[in-house]
C-alpha positions in Angstrom: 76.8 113.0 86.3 77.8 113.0 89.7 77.1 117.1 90.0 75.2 118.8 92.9 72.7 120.3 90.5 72.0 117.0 89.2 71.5 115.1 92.8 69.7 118.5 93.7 67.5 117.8 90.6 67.1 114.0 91.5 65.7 115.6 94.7 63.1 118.0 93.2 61.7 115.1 90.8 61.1 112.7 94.0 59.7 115.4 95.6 57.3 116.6 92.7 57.1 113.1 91.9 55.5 112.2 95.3 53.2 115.1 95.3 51.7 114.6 91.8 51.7 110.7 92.7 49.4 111.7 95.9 47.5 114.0 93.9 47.0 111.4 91.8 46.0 108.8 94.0 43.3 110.8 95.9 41.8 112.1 92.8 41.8 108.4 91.5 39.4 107.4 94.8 37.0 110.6 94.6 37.0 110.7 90.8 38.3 108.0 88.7 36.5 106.2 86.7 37.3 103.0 85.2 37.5 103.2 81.2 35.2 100.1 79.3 37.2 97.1 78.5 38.8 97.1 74.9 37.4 94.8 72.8 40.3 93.8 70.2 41.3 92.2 66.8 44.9 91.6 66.0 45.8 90.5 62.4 49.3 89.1 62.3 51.3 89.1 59.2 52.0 85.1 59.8 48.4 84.5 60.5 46.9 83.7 57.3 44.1 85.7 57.8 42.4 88.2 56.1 39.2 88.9 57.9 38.1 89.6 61.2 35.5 91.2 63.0 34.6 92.2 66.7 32.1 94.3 68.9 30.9 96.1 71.6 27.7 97.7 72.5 26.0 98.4 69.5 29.1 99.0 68.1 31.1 96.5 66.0 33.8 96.6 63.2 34.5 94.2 60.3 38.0 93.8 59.0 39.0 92.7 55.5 42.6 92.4 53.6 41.9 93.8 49.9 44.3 92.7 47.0 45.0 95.5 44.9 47.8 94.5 42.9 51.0 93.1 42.6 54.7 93.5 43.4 56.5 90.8 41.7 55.4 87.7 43.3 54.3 89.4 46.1 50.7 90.6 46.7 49.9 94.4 47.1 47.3 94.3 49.8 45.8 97.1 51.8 43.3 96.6 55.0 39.5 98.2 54.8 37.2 98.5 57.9 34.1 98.6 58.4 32.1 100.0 61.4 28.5 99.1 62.1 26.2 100.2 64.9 23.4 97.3 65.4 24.3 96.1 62.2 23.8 98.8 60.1 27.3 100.5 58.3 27.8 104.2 59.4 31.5 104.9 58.3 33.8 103.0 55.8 37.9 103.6 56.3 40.4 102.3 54.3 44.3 102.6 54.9 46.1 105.2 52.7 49.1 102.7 52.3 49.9 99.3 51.1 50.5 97.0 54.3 51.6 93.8 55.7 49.0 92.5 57.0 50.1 93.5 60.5 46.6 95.4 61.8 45.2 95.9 65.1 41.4 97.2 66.1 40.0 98.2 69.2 36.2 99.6 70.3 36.8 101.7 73.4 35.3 105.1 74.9 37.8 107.6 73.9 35.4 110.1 73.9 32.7 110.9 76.4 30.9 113.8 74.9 29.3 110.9 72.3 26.9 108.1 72.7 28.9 105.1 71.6 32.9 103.9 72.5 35.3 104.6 69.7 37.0 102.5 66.9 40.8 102.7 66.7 42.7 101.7 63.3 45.9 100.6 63.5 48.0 99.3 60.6 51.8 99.2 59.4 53.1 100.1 56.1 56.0 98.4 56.2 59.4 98.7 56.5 62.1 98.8 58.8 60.9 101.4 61.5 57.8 102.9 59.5 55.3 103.0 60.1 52.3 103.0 61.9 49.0 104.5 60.6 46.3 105.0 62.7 42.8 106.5 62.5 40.0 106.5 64.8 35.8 106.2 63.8 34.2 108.6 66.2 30.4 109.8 66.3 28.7 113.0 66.6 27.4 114.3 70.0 24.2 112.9 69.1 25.3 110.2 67.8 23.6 110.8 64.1 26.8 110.6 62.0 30.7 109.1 62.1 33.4 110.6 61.3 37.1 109.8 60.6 39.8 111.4 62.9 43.6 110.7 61.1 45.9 110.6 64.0 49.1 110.1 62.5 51.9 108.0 61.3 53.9 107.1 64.0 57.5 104.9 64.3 56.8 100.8 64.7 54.3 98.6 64.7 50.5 99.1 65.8 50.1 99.1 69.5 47.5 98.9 72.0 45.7 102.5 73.4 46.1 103.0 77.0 44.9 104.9 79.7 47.8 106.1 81.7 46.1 109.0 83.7 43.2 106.7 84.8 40.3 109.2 83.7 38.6 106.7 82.6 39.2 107.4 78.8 41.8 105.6 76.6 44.8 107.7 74.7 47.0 107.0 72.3 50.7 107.5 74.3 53.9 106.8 71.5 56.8 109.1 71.3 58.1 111.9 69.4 59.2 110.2 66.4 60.7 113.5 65.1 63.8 113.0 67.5 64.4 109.7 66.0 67.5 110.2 62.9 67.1 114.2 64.3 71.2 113.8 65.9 72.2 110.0 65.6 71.1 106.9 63.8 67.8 105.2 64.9 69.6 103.0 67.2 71.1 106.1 69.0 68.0 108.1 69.0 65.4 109.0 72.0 62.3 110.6 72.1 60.2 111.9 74.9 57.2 110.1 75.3 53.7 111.7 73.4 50.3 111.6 74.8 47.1 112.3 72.3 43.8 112.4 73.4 40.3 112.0 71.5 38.2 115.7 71.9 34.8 115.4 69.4 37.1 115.6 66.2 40.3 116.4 66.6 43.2 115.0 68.8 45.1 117.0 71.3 48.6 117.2 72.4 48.2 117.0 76.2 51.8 115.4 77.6 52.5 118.5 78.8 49.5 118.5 81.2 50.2 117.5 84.6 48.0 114.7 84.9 50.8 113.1 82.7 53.8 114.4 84.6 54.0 110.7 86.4 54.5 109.0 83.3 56.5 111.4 81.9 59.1 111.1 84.8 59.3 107.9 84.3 60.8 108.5 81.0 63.1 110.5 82.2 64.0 108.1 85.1 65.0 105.8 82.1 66.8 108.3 80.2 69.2 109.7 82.9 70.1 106.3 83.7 71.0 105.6 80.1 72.9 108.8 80.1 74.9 107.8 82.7 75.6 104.7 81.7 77.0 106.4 78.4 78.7 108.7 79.8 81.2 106.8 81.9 81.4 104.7 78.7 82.3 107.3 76.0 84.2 105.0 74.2 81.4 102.2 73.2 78.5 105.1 72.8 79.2 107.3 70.0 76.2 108.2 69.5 75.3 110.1 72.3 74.0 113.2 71.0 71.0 111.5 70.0 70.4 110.4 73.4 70.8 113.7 75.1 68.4 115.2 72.6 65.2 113.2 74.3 66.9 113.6 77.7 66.5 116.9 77.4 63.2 117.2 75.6 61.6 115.0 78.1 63.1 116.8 81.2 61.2 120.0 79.1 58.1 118.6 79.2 58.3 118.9 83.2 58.8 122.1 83.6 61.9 125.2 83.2 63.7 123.5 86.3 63.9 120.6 84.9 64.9 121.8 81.4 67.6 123.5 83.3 68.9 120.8 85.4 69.2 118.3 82.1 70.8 121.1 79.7 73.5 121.3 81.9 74.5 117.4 81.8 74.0 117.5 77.7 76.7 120.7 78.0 79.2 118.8 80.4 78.7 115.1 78.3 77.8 115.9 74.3 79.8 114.3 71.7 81.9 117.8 70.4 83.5 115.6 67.3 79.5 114.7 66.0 78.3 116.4 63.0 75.3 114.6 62.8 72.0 117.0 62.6 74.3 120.4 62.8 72.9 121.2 59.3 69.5 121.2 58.6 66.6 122.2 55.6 64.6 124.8 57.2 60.9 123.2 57.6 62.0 120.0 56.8 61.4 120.8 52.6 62.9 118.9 50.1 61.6 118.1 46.7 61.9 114.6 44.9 66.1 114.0 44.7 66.1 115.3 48.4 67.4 118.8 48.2 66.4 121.4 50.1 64.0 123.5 48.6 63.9 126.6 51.4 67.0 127.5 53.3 70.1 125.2 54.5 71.0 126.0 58.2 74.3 125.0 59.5 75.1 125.2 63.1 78.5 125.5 64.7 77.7 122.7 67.7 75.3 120.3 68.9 73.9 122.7 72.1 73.0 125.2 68.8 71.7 122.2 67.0 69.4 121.1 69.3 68.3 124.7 71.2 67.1 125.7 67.6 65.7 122.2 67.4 63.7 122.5 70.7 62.2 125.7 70.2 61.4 124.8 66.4 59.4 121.7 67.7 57.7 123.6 70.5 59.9 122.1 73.3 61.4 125.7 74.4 60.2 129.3 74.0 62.2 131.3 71.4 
């Protein structure tokens, strides 16, 4: 880790850093605009509670915990909200899994382009990692009609959305969960971090953007320091691999430099005796007893592994 290219990349991210930083900052006094404050319900799964409700505006939302079977002595339960403008229900949503009872709402302006601030719908299904469903209730431009956006199902519990590029709009900012198990177990795993953001219907991939370049170097910051710290202790870190993945996908995210700079450490510190994630089911296909159903790719190293993995998750051009 102690290479020129890498102090000479330590250099060019300062530098960039700085300059986007000051970019940043003047855009933030001419521009900026401070986002609404959230208004927020949290549903524990030791609370004992199974209703809730909040508002803001015109807008509120109304919670509820419906029992819909059972699993041995256990409840099967699954959440439900409602969202109301001035009283009056415009849009029902109801989680697609069974949960437990670990929910979070929030009203906030996600959207400009519409009249009222947004309703984010946050639950987990359970389990030991997975996962975390979340929807949003959007209206039309005129404000006529709601509609539901599905946003994903991401690792962990439900967390707060944020504004990170201080527009003045919140996001929802997680990580690529499809590095996690990718090259190592989930403890080994990283994952560059993952901005969406709201636009009328649909939401958009914009990490890439360089509004985000700040908090995606500070990833990275993170990462290289963990990456060093492995490195000059091979012994207790076998797993590596699945560290240098994210390394390397977040250093992508930055720019071809970058990507450069970071490939090189994964080629000079990669665990060679690792076979984890050198063979693969092409698009991920498998049918019920978890056999591939398209083609089985096997790869002769990890840099293979994970090139073909970069540029099959959008990471790097083919």
């Amino acid at each position: 880790m102690d290479a020129p290219s890498l102090r000479s990349l330590g250099r060019q991210f300062g530098i960039r850093f700085l300059v986007a930083l000051l970019v940043l900052t003047m855009a933030s006094v001419a521009w900026a605009r401070m986002p609404s404050p959230l208004a927020t319900l949290r549903l524990g799964p030791n609370s004992g509670r199974t209703t809730g409700s909040i508002s803001q505006g015109h807008v509120s939302a109304a919670l509820k915990v419906l029992t819909i079977g059972q699993s041995g002595p256990l409840p099967l339960q699954v959440p439900q909200l409602q969202v109301l403008v001035d009283g009056k229900l415009v849009l029902q949503l109801q989680a697609s899994q069974v949960i437990s009872k670990n929910i979070l709402v929030q009203i906030g302006e996600l959207d400009r382009s519409n009249p009222y601030p947004e309703v984010v719908f946050s639950s987990f299904t359970g389990g030991a990692h997975c996962c975390n469903e979340v929807h949003i209730a959007t209206s039309s431009s005129d404000g006529s009609t709601w509609h539901r956006v599905d946003v994903g199902l991401f690792n962990g519990v439900p967390h707060e959305v944020s504004d990170p590029d201080h527009e003045g709009v919140y996001k929802f900012v997680d990580e690529d969960n499809r590095f996690l198990y990718a090259f190592s177990s989930y403890a080994g795993s990283a994952a560059p971090p993952l901005v969406y953001q709201l636009y009328g219907y649909q939401v958009q991939d914009v990490t890439r953007q360089p509004r985000f370049h700040p908090l995606v170097y500070e990833s990275l910051i993170q990462y290289d320091q963990a990456v060093q710290a492995a490195a000059a202790d091979k012994d207790n870190t076998p797993e590596i691999n699945g560290l240098l993945a994210g390394y390397v996908g977040t250093a992508s995210l930055l720019g071809a430099r970058e990507q450069k700079a970071a490939w090189q450490v994964m080629l000079k510190d990669y665990d060679r005796s690792s076979d984890w994630g050198l063979e693969t089911c092409e698009g991920d296909k498998y049918d019920d007893q978890g056999k591939c159903t398209t083609r089985e790719i096997k790869y002769g190293s990890f840099p293979a592994a994970l090139r073909a993995f970069l540029i099959e998750n959008g990471y790097w051009r083919a």
